[in-house]
N, C-alpha and C positions, 0 to 999 in steps of 0.2 A: 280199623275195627268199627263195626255198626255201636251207635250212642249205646243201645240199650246193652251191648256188651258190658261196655264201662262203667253203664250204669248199676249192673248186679255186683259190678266188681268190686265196685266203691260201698254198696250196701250190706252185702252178704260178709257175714263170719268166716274165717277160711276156713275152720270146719263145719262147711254147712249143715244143718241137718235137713232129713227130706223137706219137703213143698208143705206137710201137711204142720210141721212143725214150727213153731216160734222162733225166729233167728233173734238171734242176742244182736243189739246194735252197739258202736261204738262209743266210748266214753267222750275222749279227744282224737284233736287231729293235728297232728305233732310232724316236725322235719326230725330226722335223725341227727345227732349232733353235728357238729360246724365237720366232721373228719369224711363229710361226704362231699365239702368242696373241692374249688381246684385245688394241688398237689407243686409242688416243683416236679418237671417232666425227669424221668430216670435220665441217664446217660445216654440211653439208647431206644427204640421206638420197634416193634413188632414190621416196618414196613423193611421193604430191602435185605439182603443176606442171602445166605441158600437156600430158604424154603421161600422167596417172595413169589415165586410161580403160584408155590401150593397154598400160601396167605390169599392172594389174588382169588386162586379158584375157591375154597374154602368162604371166605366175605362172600361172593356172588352165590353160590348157594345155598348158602344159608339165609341170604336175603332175600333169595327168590321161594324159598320154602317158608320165610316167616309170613309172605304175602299171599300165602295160601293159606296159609294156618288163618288168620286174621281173617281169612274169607270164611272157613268153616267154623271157627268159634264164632262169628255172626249167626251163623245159618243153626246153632245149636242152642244159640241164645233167643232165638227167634221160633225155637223146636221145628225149622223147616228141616231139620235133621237130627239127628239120635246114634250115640255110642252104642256098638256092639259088645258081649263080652268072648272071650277068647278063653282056649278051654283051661287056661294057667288061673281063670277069675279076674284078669285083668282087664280092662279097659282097651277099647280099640274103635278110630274112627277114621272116616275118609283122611281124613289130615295125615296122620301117621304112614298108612301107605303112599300118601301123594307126595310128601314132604320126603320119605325115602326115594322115592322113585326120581323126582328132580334133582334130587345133592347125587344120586350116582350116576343120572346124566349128564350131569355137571363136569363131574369127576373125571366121566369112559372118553368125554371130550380132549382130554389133556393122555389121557393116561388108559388107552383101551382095556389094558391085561391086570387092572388095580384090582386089589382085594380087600374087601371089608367086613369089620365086624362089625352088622346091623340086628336090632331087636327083629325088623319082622321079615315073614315071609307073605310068599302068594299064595299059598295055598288051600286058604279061606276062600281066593278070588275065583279058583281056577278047580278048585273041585267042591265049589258050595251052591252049586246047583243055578237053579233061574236066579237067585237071590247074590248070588257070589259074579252069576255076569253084569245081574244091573249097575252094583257095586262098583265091578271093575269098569263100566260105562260111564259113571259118574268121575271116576278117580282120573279116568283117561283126561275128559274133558277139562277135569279143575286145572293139570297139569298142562295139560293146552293153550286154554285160556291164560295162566300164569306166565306162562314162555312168552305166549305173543306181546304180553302186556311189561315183560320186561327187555325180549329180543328186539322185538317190533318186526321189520318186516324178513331181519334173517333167524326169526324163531320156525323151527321145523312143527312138524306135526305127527307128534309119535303116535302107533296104533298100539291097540290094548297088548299086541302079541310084546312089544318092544316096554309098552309099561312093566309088565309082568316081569321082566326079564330084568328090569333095573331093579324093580323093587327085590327080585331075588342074588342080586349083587351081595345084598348082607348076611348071606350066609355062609361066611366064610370060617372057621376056626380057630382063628389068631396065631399064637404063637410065634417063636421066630421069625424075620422078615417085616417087612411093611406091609401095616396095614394102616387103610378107614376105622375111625370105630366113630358109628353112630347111635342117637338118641331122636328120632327123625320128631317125637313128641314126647318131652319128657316129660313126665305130673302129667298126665294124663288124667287124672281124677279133677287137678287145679283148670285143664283145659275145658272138660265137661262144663264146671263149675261158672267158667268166666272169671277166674282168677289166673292164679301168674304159671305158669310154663315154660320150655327152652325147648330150642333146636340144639342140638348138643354134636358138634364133631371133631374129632380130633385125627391127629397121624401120630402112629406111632410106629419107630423103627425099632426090629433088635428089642424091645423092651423099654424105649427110653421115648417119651411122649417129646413131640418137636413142634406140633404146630396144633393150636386150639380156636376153636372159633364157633363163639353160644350165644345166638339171637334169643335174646327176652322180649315178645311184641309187648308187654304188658309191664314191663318193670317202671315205675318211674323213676325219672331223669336224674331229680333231685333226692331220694331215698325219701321220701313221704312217707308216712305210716298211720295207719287209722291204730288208736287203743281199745281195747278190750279189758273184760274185768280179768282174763289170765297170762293175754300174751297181746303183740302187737303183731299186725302182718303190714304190708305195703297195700296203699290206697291213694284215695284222691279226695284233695277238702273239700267240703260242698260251696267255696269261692270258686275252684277249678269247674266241678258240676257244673254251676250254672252260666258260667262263659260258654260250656260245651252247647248247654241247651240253648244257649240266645246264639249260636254260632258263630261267636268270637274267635276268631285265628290268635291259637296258641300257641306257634311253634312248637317245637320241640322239648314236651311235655313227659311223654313216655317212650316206649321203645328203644331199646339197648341193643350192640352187638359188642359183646366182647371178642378180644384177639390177641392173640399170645404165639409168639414166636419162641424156641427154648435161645435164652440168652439173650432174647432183644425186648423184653418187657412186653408190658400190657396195656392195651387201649381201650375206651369204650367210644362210639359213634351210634347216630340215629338205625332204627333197624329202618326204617324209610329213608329209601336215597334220593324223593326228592326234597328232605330237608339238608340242606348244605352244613353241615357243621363237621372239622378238622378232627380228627382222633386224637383223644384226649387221652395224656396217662393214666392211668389210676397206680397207685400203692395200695398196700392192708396200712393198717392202723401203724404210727415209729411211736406209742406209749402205749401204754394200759393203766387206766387209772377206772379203778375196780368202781366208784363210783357212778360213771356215763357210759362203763362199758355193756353191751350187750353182745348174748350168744344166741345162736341162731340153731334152727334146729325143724326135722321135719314137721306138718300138720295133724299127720293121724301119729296116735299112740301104737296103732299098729306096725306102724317102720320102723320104730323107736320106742326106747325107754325113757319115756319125757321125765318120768320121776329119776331116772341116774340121771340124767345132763343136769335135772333140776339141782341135785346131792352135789356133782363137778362142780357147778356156775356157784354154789356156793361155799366150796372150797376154795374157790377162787376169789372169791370177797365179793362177787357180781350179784347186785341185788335187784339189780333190774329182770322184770319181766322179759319172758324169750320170743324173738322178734319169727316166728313160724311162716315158712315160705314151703309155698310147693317147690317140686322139680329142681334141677342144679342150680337154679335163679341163687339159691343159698351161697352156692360157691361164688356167685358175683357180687353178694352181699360181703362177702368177707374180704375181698380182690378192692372193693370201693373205698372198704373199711365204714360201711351201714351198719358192719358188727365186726369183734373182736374175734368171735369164736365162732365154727359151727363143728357141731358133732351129731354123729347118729350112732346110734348101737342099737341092733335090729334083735328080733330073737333069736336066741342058740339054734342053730342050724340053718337059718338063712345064709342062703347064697348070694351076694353081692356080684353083680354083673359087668362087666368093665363100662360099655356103652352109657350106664349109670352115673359114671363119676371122671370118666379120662377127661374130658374137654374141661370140667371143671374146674379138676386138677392143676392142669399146667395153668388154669388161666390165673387160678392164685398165687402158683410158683413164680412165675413169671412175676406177677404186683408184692414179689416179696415175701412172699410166705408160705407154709410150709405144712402139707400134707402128709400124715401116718395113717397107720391101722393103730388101735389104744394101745400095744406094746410100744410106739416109736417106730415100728419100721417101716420102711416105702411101701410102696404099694404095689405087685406084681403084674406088669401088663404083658406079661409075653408066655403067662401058663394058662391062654387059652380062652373062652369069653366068661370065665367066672375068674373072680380074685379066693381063689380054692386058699391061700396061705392066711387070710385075713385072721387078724386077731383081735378079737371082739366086736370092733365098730373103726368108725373112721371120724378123724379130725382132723382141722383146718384152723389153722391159724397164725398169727406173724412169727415171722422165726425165732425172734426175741422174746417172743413170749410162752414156746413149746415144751421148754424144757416145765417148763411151770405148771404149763396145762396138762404135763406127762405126772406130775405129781400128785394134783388133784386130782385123775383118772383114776392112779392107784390105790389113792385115799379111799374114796368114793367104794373103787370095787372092794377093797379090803372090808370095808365097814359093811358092804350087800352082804359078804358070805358069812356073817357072825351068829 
């Protein structure tokens, strides 16, 4: 990522407010407790088994889309480029389409006849006039450019007709059978921003998630956290800053890939493969001691009920400030054990997406802990690309500690409807 990326990432509030407005700066610059070191490794390792094919492909794609990403969050940080909006109000840039369009070339490589459930389509590209082919000119080329730089000389040279055609891979339906389900740019409001974001994919068979894999180009290594007067989010201390600026070689500082096998645990590694470092286990939190615990939780008020999590965390005896993260990055917050808990409960009638949360998912499950919807139950991946059954909101947290956080939920709601 270009310095000045990192550089608004380490300054800015994660809920920025516009250019014209006063950004609140940070109090402290604080490590997450000692529960974000090394771990003793599980019994068993995400590498090998029956899905090591689809691990194999799964890491390569996603590392070849974070190194995209990381190009166009430059180029947005630098305004040599700018987000579109999509007619849902959401958020939409070169990234998102190129980032889908590479994991399902990725993908038709191993597995031509694959099916996935992806956020986006082409059809901004291909019926939005001169402005929709420049787009798709630019998209073609990032993609190109990317391949060569991680195939090298047996990277092909796909043309916009065969982009278009991967990026519409994701519109698949789900349901019974195997599928992809992608998140090609998750938080897309944190990628605008120059804050934290995922590549987010997972497999899921039947209904039952088997293999997860969530590049964070942006997370730090170590769970770092800048503080604020209401919440903390992930940052970098201004000691890290100014190595960056005198161009000190820092190793492997930021950039995350999680990976998750169902049954063979979870890893995190550099999202840049030319830093050499081993895949490391990670677990969630083996205590809760309500004192150093922290819950996790989205940025805007708008995704969430920051005041009910606020009501849980402290039914929970958690008096800590909520450590706020864009995109699934949350879910690897909890997987490291950076936090105890994360929950979101969105407004009555919001639709929850699969592509939103599946890679998440498993990659907690897998580090030992244990995802619901706020009644306790799983989570449905096989009714199609909404979680249509969901009930209220969703939470994450260590398994030993779910039943508890099931209770403080009900507390919490009991006390909202009086």
């Amino acid at each position: 990522m270009a310095l000045r990326a990192i550089l608004a990432r380490s300054s800015s509030h994660p809920a920025a407010p516009p250019p014209s407005s006063p950004t609140p700066s940070p109090t402290t610059v604080t490590a997450i407790r000692a529960a974000s070191a090394a771990k003793p490794a599980p019994a068993s390792s995400p590498a090998g088994g029956a899905y090591a094919l689809e691990l194999e492909v799964g890491l390569d794609a996603v590392r070849m889309a974070s190194t995209l990403c990381e190009e166009v969050q430059a180029q947005l940080m630098r305004q040599d480029e700018t987000a579109d909006t999509k007619d849902d109000r959401s958020l939409v840039t070169l990234a998102d389409y190129a980032a889908q369009a590479i994991i399902a070339w990725r993908i038709q490589q191993e597995w031509p006849d694959f099916t996935m459930v992806g956020e986006e389509d082409a059809e901004a590209l291909t019926e939005g006039g001169e402005g929709g082919a420049q787009t798709l000119e630019k998209i073609t080329a990032l993609v190109n450019k990317t391949l060569a730089k991680h195939k090298g000389d047996a990277a092909p040279t796909l043309s916009s007709t065969e982009i278009v055609a991967a990026i519409n891979k994701g519109g698949g339906k789900g349901g019974k059978g195997r599928h992809w389900i992608l998140d090609p740019v998750d938080g897309t409001l944190g990628f605008v921003r120059g804050d934290q974001y995922a590549i987010a994919l997972a497999l899921m068979e039947d209904g039952d998630l088997k293999v997860g894999v969530m590049g964070c180009p942006n997370m730090p290594k170590t769970g770092e956290v800048l503080e604020y007067d209401s919440s903390y989010t992930y940052g970098f201390s201004p000691s890290m800053v100014t190595k960056m600026l005198a161009g000190e070689s820092v190793g492997w500082y930021k950039g995350c890939i999680f990976a998750a096998v169902k049954g063979r645990g979870c890893t995190v590694e550099p999202c840049d493969a030319r830093i050499k470092a081993a895949p490391t286990p990670v677990t969630v939190s083996d205590a809760f001691d309500p004192v150093s615990a922290k819950f996790c939780e989205p940025v805007m008020k708008a995704n969430s009920s920051q005041g009910f999590t606020a009501s849980v965390a402290d039914n929970l005896g958690i008096a800590s400030k909520p450590l706020r993260v864009y995109s699934q990055v949350k879910y690897g917050s909890v997987a490291r054990a950076d936090a105890d808990v994360f929950m979101k409960f969105p407004k009555a009638g919001y639709k929850e997406k699969i592509w939103d949360h599946a890679a998440g998912v498993i990659i907690v499950e897998e580090a030992g802990g244990k995802v619901t919807d706020a009644g306790g139950a799983p989570l449905d991946w096989a009714g199609g690309r909404y979680l249509d059954t969901l009930d209220r909101g969703i939470v994450a947290t260590s398994a030993a500690l779910h039943e508890r956080l099931m209770d403080a939920v009900s507390k919490s709601w009991s006390s909202s409807q009086l």
